[in-house]
C-alpha positions as a printed Julia matrix, in Angstrom:
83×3 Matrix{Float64}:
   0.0     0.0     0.0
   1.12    3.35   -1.05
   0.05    6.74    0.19
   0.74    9.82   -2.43
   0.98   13.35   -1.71
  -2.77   13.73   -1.21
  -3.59   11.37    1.19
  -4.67    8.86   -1.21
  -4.31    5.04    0.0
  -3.79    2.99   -2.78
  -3.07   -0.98   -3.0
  -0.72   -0.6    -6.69
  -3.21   -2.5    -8.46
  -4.96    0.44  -11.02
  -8.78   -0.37  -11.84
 -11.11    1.47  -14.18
 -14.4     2.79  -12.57
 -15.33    4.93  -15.68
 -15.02    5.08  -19.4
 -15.66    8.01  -21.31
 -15.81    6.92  -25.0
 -16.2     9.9   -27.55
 -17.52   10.2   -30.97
 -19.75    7.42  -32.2
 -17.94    4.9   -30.3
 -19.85    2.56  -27.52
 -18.06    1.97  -24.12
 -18.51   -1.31  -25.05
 -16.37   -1.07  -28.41
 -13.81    1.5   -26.65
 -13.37   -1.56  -24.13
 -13.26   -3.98  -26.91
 -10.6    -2.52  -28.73
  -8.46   -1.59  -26.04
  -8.65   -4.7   -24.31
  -7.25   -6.05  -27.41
  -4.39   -4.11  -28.47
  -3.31   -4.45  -24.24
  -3.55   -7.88  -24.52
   0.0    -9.12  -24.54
   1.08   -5.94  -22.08
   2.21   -6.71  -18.88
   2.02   -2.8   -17.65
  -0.5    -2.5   -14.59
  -2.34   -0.2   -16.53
  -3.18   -2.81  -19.46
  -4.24   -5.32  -17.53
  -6.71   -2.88  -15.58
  -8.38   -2.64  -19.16
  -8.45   -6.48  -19.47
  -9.84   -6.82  -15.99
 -12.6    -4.55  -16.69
 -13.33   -6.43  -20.26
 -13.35   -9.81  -18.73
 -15.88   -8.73  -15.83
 -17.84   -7.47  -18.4
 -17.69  -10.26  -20.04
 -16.26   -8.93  -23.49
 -14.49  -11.64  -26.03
 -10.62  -10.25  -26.69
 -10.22  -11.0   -30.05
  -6.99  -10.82  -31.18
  -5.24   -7.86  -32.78
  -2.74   -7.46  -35.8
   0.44   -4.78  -35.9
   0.18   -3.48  -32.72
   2.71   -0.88  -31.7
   3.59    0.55  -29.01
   3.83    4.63  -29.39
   6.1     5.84  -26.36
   3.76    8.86  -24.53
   0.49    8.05  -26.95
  -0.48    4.52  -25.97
  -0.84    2.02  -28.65
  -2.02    1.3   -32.3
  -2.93   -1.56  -33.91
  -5.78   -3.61  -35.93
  -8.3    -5.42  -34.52
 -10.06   -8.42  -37.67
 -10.02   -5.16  -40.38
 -10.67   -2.55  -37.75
  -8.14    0.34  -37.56
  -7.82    0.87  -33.27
């Protein structure tokens, strides 16, 4: 357990309690495609995303050319699905 600078207690295990998706895209699909391309990631972060997609009980399909972009996150194709 760590504390940070505001008092926060924290166990170092990140979890999603919201998802904002923008645009046209469903939370469901934002989840979807994220949980994909973080699939293979071992950062605490990623697997936060595929926590959240399993307990919702979304199917991780695989993704193609994935890439990591140091300080943007992560590209890649999910079937013929641009993410």
């Amino acid at each position: 357990i760590a504390m940070d600078k505001t008092g926060t207690l924290t166990e170092g295990r990140p979890k999603i309690v919201e998802l904002m998706p923008f645009g046209s895209r469903s939370e469901g699909d934002l989840l979807e495609f994220a949980a994909a391309l973080e699939a293979r990631s071992e950062h605490p972060l990623a697997r936060a995303i595929l926590n959240m997609a399993t307990e919702r009980g979304i199917t991780i399909a695989p993704a193609a050319a994935v890439q990591a972009v140091r300080g943007k996150g992560v590209t890649g194709r999910i079937g013929a699905r641009e993410a």
